[in-house]
N, C-alpha and C positions, 0 to 999 in steps of 0.2 A: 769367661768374664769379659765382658764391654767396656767401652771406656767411659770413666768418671763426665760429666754433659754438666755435673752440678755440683755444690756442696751438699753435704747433708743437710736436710732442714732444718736440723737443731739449731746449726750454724747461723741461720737469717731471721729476722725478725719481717715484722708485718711492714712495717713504717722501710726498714731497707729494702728489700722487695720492694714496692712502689716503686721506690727513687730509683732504682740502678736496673731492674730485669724487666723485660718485657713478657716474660711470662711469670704467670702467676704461680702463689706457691702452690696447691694443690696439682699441678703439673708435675711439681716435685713428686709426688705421691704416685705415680704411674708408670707402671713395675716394668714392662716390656720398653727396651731401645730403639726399636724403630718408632714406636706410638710416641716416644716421650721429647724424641728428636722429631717427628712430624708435629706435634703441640708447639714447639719450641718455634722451630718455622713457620706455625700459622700465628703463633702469638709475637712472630720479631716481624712478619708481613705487616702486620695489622698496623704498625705502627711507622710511620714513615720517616720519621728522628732518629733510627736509630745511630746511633754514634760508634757504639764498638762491638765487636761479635768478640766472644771469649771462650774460650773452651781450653782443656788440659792441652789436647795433642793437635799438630796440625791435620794429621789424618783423618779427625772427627770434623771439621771442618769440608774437607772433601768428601767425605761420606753427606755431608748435610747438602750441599753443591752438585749432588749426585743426587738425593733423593728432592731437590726442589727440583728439576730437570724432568724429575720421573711424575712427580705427584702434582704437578703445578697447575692444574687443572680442576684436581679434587680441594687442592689452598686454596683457589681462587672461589670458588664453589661455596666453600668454610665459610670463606668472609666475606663472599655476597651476603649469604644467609643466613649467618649468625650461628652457626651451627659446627658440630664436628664428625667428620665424616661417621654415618653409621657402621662400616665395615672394616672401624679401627678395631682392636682389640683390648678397651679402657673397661676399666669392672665401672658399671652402670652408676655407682653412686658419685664415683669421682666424677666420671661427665658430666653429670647431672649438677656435681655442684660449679664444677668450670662455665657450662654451659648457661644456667642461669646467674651467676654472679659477675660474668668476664666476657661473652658473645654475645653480641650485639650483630644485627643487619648494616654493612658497611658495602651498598652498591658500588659507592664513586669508588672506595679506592681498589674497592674487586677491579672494575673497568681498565683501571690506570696499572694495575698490576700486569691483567692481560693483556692490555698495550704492549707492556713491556715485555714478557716471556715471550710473545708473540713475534719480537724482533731478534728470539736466540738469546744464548746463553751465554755468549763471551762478553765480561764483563758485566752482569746480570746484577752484582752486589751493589756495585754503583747508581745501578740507575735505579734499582727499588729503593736503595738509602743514600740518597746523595749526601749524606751528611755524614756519612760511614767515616772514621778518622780513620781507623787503622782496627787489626787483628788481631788481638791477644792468646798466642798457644806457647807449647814448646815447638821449637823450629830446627834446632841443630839436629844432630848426626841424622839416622836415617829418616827421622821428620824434615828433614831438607827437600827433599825428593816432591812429599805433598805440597809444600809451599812452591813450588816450581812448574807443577802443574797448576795450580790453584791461579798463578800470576799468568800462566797462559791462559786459562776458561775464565772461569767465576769471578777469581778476586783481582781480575785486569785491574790494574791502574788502584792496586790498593797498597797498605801500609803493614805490614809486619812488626811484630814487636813480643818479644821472648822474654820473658822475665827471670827465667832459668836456661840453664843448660843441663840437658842428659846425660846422663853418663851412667853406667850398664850398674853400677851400684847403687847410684846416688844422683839428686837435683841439685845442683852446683852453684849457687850466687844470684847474683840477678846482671843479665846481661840486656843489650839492645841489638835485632837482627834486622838489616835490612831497611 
């Protein structure tokens, strides 16, 4: 079992989608992890506002800071050309309907993208989304550890913000880390 990257889609409507996710819902719909976190990534690229990354754990977060590092090439490639990698493993009708309703040919910011990767990876979140506020995961006990890696490479000079706390039974309150 992988970790939660999303609500369930029951949970969102068409009209919130828009306004808050940068990927679309039908993203939702795409059963493999690695596919559904490289969607995720090419659909928070494409967009250069974005304000906050959000996920359950901060270790999903390094995994995504790990696999833009790996795949930033084939992103850039995505959204030059509108396209999503052919050698994802997406059941054909859901790309088909991502692809025609959501991917668009975006040269300049492909260029500006590879600018960027181009100059390494420490601090990499910042300069794709200068507008980034801050990172919504859990962060305490041993999600501490990713967050402390993440502040060395990827999320240089970014903001953390935990709205719970872990605890081996239970998610405990709402806190602020960091």
């Amino acid at each position: 079992m992988g970790p939660v990257s999303s609500p369930p889609r029951s949970f969102l409507s068409d009209t919130i989608d828009e306004v808050t996710n940068t990927s679309p819902l039908p993203v939702l719909d795409v059963c493999g992890e690695p596919e559904a976190l490289y969607l995720h990534l090419l659909f928070g690229l494409k967009d250069s506002n974005c304000r906050r990354i959000e996920t359950s754990f901060s270790s999903v977060v390094l995994t995504a800071g790990k696999l833009l590092e790996e795949k930033w090439k084939e992103l850039v490639e995505d959204i030059r050309a509108g396209r999503i990698d052919p050698k994802l493993n997406i059941d054909e009708d859901i790309r088909w309907k991502i692809v025609k309703n959501y991917m668009k040919p975006d040269p300049e910011r492909a260029d500006e993208l590879e600018r960027e990767f181009r100059k390494g990876f420490i601090g990499i979140f910042k300069r794709v989304w200068p507008q980034l506020a801050h990172i919504v995961c859990l962060t305490s006990s041993t999600f501490a550890v990713h967050v402390d890696k993440l502040l060395e490479n990827y999320a240089r000079g970014c903001q953390f913000y935990s709205v719970v706390y872990g605890a081996t039974e239970a998610l405990i309150g709402e806190i602020s880390a960091e």
